[in-house]
The first five atom37 places (N, CA, C, CB, O) and aatype in JSON, in Angstrom:
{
  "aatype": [20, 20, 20, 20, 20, 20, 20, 20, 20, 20, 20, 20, 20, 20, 20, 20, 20, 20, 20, 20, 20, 20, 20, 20, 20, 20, 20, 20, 20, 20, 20, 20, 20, 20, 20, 20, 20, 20, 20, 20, 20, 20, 20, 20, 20, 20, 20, 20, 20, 20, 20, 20, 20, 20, 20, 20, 20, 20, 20, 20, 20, 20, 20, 20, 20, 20, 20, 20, 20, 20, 20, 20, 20, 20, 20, 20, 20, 20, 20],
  "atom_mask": [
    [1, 1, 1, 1, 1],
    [1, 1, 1, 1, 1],
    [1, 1, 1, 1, 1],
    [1, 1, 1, 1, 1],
    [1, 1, 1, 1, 1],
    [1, 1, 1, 1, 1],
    [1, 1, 1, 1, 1],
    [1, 1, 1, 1, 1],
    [1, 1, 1, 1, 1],
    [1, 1, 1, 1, 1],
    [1, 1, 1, 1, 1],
    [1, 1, 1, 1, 1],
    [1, 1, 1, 1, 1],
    [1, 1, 1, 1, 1],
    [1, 1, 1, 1, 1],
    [1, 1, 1, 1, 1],
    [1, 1, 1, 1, 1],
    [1, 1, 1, 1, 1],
    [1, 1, 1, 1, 1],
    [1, 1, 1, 1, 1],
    [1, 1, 1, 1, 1],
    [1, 1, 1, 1, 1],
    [1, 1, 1, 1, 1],
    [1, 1, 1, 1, 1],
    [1, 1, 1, 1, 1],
    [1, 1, 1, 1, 1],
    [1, 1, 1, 1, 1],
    [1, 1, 1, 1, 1],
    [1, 1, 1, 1, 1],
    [1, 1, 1, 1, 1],
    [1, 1, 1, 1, 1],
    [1, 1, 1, 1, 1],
    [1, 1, 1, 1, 1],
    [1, 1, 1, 1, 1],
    [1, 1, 1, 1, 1],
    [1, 1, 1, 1, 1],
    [1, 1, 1, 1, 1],
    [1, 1, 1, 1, 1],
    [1, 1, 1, 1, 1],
    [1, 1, 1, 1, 1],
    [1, 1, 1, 1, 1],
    [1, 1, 1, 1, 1],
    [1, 1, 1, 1, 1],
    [1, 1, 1, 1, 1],
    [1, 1, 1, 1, 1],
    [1, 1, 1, 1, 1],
    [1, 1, 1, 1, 1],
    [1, 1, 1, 1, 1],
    [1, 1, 1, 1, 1],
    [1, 1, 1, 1, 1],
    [1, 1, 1, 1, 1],
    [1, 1, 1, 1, 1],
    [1, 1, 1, 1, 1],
    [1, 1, 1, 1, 1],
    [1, 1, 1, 1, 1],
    [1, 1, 1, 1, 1],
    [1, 1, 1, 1, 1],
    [1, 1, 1, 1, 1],
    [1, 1, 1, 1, 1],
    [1, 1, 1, 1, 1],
    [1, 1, 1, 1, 1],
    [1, 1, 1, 1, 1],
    [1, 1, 1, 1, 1],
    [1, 1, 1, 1, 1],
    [1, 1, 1, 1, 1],
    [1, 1, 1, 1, 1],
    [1, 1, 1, 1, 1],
    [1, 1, 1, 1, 1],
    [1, 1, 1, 1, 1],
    [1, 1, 1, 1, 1],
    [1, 1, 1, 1, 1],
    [1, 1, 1, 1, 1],
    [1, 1, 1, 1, 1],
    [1, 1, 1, 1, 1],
    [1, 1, 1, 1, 1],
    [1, 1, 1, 1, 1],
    [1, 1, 1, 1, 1],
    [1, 1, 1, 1, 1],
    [1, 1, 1, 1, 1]
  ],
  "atom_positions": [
    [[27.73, 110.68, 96.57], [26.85, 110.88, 95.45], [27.49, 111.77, 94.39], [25.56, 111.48, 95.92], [27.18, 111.82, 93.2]],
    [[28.57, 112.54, 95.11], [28.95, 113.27, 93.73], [29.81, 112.9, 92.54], [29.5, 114.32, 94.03], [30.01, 113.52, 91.5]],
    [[30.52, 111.08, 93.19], [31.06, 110.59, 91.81], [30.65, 109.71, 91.28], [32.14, 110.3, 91.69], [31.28, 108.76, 90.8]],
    [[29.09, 109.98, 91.29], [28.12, 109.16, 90.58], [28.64, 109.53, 89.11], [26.45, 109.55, 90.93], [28.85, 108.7, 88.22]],
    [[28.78, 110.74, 89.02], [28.99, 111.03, 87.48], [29.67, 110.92, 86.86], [28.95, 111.81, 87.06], [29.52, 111.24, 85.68]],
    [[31.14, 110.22, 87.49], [32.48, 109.89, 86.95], [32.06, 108.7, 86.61], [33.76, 109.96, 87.83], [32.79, 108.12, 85.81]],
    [[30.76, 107.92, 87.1], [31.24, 106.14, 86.2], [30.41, 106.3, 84.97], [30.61, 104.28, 87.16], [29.63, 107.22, 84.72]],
    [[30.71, 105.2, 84.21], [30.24, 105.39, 82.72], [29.15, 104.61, 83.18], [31.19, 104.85, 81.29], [28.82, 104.25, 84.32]],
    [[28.5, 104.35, 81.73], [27.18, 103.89, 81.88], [26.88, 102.16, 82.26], [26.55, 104.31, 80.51], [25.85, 102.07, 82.92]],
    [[27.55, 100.73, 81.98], [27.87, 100.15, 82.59], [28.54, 99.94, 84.1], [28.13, 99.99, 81.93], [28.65, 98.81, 84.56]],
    [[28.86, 100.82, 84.65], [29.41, 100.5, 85.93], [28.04, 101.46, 86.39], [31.27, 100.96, 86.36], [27.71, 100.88, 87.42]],
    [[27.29, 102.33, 86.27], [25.96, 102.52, 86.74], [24.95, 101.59, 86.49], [25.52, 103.6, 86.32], [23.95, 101.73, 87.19]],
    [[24.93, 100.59, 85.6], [24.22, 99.53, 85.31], [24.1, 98.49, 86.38], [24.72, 99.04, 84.22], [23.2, 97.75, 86.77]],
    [[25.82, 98.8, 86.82], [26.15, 97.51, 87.6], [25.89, 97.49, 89.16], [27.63, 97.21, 87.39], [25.83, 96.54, 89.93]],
    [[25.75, 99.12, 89.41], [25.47, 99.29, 90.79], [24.1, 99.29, 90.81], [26.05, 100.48, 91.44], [23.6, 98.67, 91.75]],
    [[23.29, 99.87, 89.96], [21.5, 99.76, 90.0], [21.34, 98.14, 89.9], [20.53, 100.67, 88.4], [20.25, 97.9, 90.42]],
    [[21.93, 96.98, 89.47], [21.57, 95.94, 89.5], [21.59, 95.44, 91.03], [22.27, 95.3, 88.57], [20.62, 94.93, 91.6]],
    [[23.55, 95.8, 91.93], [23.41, 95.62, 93.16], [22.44, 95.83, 93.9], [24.08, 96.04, 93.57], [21.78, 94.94, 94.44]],
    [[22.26, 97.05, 94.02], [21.19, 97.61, 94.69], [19.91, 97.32, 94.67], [21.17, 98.6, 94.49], [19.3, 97.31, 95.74]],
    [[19.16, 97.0, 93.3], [18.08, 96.48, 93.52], [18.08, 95.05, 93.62], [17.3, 96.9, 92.7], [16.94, 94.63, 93.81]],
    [[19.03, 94.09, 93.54], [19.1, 92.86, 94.05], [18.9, 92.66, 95.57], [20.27, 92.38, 93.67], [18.28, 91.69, 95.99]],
    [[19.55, 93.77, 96.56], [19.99, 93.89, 97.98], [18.37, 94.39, 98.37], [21.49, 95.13, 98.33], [17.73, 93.83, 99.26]],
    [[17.86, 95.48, 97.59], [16.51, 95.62, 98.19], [14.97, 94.72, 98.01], [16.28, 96.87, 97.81], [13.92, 94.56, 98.63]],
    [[15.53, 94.32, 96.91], [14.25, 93.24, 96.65], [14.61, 91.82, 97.53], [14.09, 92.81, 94.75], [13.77, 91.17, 98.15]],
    [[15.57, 91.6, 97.45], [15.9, 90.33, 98.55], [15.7, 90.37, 99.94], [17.25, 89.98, 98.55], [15.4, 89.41, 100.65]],
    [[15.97, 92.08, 100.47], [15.78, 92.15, 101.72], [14.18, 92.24, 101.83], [16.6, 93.3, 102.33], [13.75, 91.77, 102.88]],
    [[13.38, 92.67, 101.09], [12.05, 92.75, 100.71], [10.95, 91.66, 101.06], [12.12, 92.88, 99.4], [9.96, 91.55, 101.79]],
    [[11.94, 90.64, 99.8], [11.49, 89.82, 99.39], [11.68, 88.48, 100.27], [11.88, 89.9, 98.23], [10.82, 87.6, 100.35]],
    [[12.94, 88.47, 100.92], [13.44, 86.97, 101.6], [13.75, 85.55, 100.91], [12.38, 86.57, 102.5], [13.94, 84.42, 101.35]],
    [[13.71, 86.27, 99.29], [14.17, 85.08, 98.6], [15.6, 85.15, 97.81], [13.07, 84.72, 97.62], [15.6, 85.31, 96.59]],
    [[16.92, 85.02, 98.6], [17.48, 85.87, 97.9], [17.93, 84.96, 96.37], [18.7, 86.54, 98.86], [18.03, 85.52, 95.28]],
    [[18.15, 83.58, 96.57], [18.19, 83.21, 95.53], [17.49, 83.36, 93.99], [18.17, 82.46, 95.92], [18.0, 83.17, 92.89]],
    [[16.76, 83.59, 94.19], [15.66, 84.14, 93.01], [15.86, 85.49, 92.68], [14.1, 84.06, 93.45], [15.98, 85.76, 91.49]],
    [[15.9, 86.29, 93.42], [16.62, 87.79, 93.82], [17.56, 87.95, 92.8], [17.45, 87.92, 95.35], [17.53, 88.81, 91.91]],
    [[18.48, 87.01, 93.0], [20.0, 87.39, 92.69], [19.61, 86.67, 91.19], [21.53, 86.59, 93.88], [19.81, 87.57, 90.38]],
    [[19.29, 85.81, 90.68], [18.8, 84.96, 89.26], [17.98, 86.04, 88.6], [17.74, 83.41, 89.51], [18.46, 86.36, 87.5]],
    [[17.26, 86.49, 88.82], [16.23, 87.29, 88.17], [17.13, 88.38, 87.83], [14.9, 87.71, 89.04], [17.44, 88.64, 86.67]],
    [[17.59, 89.09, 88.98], [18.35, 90.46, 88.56], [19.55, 90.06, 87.54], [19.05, 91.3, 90.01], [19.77, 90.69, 86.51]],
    [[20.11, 89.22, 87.86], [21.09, 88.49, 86.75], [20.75, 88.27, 85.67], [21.51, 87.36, 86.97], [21.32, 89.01, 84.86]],
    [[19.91, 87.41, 85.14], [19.03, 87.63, 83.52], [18.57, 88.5, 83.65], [17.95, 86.79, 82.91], [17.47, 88.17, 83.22]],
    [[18.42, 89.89, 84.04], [18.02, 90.65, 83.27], [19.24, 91.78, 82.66], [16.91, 91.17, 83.96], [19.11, 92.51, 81.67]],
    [[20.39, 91.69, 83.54], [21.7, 92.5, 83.71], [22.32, 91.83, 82.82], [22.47, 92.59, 85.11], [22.88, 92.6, 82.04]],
    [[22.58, 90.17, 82.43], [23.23, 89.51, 81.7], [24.57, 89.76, 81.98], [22.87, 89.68, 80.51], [25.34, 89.79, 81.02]],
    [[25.09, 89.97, 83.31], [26.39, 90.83, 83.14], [27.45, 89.16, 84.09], [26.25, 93.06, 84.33], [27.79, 89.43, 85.24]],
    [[27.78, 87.96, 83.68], [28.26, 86.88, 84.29], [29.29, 86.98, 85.26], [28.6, 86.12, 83.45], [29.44, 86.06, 86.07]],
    [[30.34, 88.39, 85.27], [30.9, 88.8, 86.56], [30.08, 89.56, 87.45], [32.02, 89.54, 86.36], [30.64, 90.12, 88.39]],
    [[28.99, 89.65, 87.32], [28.34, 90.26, 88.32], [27.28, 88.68, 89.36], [27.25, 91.69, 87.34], [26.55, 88.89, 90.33]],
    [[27.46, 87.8, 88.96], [26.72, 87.07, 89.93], [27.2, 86.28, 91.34], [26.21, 86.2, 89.19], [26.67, 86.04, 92.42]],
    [[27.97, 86.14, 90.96], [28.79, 86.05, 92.61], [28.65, 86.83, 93.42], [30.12, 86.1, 92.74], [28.32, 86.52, 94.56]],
    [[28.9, 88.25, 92.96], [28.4, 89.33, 94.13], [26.67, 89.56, 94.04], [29.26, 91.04, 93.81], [26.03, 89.93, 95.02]],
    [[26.13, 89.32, 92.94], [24.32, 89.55, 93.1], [24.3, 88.76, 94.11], [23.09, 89.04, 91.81], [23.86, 89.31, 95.12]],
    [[24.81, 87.01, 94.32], [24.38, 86.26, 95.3], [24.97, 86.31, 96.56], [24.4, 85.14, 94.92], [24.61, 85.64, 97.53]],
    [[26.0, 87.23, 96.52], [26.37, 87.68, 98.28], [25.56, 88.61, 98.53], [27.9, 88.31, 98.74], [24.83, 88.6, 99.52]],
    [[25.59, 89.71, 97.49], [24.32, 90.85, 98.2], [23.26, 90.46, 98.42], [23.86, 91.97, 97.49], [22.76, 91.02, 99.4]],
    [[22.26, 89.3, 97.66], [21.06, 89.07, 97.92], [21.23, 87.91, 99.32], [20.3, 88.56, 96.48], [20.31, 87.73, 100.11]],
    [[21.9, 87.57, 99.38], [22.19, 86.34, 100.8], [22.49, 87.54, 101.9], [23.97, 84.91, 100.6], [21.77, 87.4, 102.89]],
    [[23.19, 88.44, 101.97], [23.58, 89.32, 103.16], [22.08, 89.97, 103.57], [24.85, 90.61, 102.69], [21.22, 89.86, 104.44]],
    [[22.36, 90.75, 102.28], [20.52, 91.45, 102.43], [18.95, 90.55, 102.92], [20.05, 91.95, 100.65], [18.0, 90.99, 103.56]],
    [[19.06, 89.75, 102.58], [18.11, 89.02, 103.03], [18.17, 88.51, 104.7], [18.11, 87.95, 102.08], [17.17, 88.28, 105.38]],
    [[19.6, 88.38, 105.17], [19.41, 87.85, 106.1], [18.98, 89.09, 107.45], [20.62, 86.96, 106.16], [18.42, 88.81, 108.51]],
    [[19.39, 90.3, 107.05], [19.6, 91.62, 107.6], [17.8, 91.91, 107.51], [20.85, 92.77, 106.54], [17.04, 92.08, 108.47]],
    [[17.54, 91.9, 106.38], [15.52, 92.02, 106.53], [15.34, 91.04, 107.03], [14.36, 92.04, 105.19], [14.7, 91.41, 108.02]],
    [[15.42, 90.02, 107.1], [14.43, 88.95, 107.87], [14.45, 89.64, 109.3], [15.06, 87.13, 107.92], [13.51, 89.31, 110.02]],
    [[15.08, 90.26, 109.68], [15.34, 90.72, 111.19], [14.48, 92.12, 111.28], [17.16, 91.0, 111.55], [14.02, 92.69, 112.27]],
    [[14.43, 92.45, 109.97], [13.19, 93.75, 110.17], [11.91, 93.42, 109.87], [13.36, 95.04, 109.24], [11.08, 93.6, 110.75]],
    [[11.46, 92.87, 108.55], [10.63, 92.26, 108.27], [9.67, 91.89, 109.16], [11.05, 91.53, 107.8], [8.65, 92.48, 109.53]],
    [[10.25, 90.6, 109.52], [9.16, 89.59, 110.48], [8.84, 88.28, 109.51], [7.41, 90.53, 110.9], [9.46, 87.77, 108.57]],
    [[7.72, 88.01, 110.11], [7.29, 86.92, 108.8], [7.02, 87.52, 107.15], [5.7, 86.18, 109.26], [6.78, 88.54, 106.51]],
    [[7.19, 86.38, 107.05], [7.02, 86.72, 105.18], [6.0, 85.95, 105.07], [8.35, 86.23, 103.88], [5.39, 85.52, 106.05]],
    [[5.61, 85.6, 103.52], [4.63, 85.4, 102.67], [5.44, 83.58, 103.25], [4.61, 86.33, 100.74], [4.86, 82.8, 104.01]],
    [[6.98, 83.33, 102.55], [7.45, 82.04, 102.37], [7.25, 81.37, 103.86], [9.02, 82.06, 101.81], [6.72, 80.27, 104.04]],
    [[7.77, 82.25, 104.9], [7.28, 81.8, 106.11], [5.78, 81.66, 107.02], [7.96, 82.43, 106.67], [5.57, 81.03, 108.05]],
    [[5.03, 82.36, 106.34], [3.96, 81.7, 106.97], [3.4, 80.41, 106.06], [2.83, 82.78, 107.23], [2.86, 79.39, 106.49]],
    [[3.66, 80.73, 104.78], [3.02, 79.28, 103.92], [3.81, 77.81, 104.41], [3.39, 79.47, 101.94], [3.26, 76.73, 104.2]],
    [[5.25, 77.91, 105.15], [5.91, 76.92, 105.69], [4.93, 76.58, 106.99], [7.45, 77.35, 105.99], [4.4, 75.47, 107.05]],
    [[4.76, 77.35, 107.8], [4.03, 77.44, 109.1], [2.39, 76.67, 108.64], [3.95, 79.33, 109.67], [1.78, 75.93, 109.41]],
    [[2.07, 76.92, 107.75], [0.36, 76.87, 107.37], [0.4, 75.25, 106.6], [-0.3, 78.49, 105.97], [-0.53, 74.61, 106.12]],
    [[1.89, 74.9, 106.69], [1.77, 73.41, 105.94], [1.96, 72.19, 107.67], [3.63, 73.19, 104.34], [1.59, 71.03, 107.86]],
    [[2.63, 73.13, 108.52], [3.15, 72.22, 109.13], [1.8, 71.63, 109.89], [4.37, 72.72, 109.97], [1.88, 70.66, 110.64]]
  ]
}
């Protein structure tokens, strides 16, 4: 935490985007949407390859804490 203060203000942009991509996906269980959303709003086009590994890693890591989700029981409630 203490060389938070050495990055400029874009490369703090770029880690608050990671990060809340990784927690809303693990959250959320959608990581594709996750990683799109946080992307238009960051606009940053080298950053989406990694939004969509962090939101695919992260997601798969919550589904294991989580439990069911919202997407998984509405799959379950169709079958």
């Amino acid at each position: 935490m203490q060389h938070l203060g050495e990055l400029d203000a874009s490369a703090l942009a770029q880690l608050a985007a990671v990060g809340a991509t990784a927690l809303f996906a693990a959250a959320n269980g959608t990581p594709i949407f996750c990683a799109a959303f946080v992307f238009t709003l960051q606009g940053d086009a080298s950053l989406l390859a990694l939004l969509l590994a962090v939101s695919a890693l992260s997601a798969d890591i919550g589904s294991r804490i989580r439990g069911c989700g919202w997407n998984d029981s509405q799959v379950a409630a169709l079958k």
